[in-house]
MARMAR-594544 format. One record per residue (C-alpha): residue in one letter; x, z, y. Coordinates in steps of 0.02 Angstrom, whole numbers, plus 32768, in hexadecimal, padded with zeros to 4 digits. Layout:
! residues N
aXZY ...
***
This chain:
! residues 262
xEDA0AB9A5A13 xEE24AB185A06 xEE0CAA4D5A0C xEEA5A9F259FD xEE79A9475A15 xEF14A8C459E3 xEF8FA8FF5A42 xF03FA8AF5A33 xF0D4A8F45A73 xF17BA86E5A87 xF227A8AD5ABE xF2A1A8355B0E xF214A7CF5B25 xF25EA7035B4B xF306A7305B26 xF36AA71F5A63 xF350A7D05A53 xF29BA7B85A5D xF23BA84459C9 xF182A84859AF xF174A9005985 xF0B4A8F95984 xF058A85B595D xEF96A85C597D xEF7CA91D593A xEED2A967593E xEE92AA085916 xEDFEAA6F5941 xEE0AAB345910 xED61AB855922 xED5CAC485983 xED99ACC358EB xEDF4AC2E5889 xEEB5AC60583F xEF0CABC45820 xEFCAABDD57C3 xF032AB4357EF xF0BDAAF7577E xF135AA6E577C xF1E4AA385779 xF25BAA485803 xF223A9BF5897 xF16DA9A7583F xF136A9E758FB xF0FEAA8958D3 xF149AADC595A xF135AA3A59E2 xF062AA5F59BD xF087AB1D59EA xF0DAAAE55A80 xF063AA6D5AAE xEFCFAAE25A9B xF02AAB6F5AFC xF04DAAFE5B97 xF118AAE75B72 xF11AAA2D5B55 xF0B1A99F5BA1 xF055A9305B22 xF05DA8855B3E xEFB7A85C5B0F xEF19A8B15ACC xEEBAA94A5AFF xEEBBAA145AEA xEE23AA7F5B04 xEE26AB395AD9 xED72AB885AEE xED3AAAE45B30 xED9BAAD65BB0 xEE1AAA4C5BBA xEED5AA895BE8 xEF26A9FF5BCD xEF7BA9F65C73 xEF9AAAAD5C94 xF03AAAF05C9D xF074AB8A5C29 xF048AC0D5C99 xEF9CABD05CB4 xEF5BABDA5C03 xEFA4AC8B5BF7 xEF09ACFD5C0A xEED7AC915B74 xEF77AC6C5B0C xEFD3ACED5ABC xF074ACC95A6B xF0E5AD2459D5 xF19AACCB59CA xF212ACCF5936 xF2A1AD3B59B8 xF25FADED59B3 xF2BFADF75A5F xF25AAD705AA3 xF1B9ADE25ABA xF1E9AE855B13 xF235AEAD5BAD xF2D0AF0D5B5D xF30AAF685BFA xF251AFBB5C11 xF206B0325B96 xF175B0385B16 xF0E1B0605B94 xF121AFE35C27 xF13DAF4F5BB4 xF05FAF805B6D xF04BAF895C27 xF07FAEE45C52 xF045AE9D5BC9 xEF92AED15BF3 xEFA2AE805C97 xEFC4ADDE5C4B xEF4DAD535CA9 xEF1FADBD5D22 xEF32ADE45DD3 xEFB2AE3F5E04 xEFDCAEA85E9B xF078AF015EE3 xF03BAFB35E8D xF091AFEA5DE3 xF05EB0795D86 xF021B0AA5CD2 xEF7FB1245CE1 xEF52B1BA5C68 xEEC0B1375C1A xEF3AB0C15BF9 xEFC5B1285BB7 xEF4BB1675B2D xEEFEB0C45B15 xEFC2B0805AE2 xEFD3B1125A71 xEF3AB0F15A0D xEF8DB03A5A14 xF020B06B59D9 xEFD7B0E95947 xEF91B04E58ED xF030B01758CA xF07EB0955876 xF115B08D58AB xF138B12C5913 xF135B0F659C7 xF0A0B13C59E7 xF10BB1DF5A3F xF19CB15A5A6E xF138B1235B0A xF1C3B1415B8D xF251B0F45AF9 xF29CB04A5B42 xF27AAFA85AD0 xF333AF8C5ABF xF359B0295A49 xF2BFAFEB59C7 xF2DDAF835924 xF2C4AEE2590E xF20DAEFE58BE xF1E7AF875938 xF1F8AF0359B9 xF196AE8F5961 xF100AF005941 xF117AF3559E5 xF103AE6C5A28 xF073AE3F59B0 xF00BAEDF59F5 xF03CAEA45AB9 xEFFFADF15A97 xEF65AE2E5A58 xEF45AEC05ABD xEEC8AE475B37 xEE84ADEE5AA6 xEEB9AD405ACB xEE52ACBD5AAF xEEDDAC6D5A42 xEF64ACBD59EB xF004AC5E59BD xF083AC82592E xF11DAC365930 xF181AC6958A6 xF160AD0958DE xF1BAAD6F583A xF251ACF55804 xF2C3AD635863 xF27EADFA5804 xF2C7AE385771 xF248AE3B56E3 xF20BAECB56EB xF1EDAEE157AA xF1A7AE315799 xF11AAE68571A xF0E7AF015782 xF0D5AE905820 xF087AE0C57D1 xF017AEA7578D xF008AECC5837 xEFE7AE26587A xEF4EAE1857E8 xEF05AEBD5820 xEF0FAE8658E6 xEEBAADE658DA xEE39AE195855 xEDFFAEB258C7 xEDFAAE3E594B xEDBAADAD590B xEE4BAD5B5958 xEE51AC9B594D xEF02AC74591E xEF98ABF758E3 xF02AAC2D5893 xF0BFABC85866 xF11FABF657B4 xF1A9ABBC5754 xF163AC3156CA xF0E9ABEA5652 xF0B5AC725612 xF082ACC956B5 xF036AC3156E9 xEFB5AC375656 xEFA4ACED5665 xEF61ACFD5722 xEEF0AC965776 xEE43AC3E574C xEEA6AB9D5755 xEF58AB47572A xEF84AAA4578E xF031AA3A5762 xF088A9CD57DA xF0FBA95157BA xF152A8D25839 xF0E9A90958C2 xF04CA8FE5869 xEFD6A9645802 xEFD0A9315756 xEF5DA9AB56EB xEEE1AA385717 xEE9AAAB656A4 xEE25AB3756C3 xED95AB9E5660 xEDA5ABAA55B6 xEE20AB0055B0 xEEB0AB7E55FE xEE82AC07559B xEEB0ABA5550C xEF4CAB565548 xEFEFAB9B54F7 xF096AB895541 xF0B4AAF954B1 xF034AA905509 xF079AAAF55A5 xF122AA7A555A xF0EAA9E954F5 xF0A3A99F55A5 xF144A9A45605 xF18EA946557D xF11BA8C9557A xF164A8BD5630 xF20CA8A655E3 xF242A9345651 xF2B3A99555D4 xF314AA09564C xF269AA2F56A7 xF21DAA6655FE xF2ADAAC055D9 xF2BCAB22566B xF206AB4F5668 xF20AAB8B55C6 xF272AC1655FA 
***
């Protein structure tokens, strides 16, 4: 579903500000694949997010996402096939509209649109059997604006609109570090159920080791713009958070392996 094919990404390219945030990364993710990403901060995690998405320009290299190469498309382009979850719970809704306009537009994501705006009957009940999955109580809050929900309301509420079309490829960034812990663990609950039922082919950035070996079929770690161990199978089922740990400091990256362990 996804062939990234050594991409590199350079800011301030020819000047003495000049950054290699990717170097030569490849990755393929096959259609169904849930691949947890970790790494310190500026190991590039989020520059391969952006690169996939359409948001930055590589440099060099190739991207294909159901073999077709998008290398050169713009954002907006790859959006009937790219869904994205940020870490901002604001980021994802359209605060000033309520619950059933922000499923609305977020159903006509990639498509064509017209000058005609309205919800139908089949729609509205569609969203509510949407919204009952979640649990959450905004099943009968259809006509409730965005900006009166909590954080994790909004969150749920933005993971269920990015996947409402099933993209083709579903991008995590961060997407609970704003959460408090236990709002995180029912999205990320959330986000498990989603994909699963869906068979959704995704890549999710964490600072949390732990939920990084608990979700997904496969862990990747990035460090200076590169990926520098993959587990998957039974090898990530048996990972701990110690072996995680123990390879950052082989890195000699001591505030990195700090911070992750929280």
């Amino acid at each position: 579903m996804l062939d990234v094919r050594n991409i590199s990404v350079i800011f301030n390219q020819g000047t003495p500000n000049e950054k290699v945030a990717l170097d030569n990364v490849s990755l393929h993710l096959d259609e169904g694949d849930f691949v947890t990403v970790i790494g310190g901060n500026g190991a590039g995690k989020s520059t391969l997010l952006n690169s996939i998405a359409g948001t930055l320009n590589v440099a060099s290299g190739n991207i294909c996402i159901d073999g077709k190469d998008v290398t050169r498309l713009p954002d907006f382009k790859r959006a009937g096939e790219v869904a994205r979850v940020f870490q901002d719970p604001m980021k994802g809704t359209a605060s000033s509209m309520n619950i059933e306009e922000n499923l609305a537009l977020a159903m006509s994501r990639g498509k064509r649109r017209t000058l005609k705006w309205n919800v139908t009957n089949a729609e509205s009940h569609q969203f509510k059997q949407m919204l009952t999955q979640l649990n959450l109580g905004l099943e009968d809050r259809l006509d409730c604006k965005v900006s009166l929900l909590s954080g994790g309301q909004r969150q749920a509420l933005t993971l269920l609109m990015a996947t409402i079309n099933k993209p083709k490829l579903l991008l995590l960034d961060e997407h609970t570090a704003a959460l408090d812990p236990g709002t995180a663990s029912k999205v990320l609950a959330m986000t498990e159920s989603i994909t699963s039922e869906n068979n959704q082919t995704t890549l999710m950035i964490t600072h949390n080791m732990r939920d990084a070996l608990q979700y997904g079929n496969r862990l990747i770690m990035m460090h200076n713009g590169r990926i520098i161990f993959q587990a998957q199978g039974e090898e990530k089922k048996k990972l701990t958070v110690q072996d995680l740990l123990n390879k950052f400091a082989t890195l000699g990256e001591e505030n990195d392996r700090i911070m992750l362990a929280n």
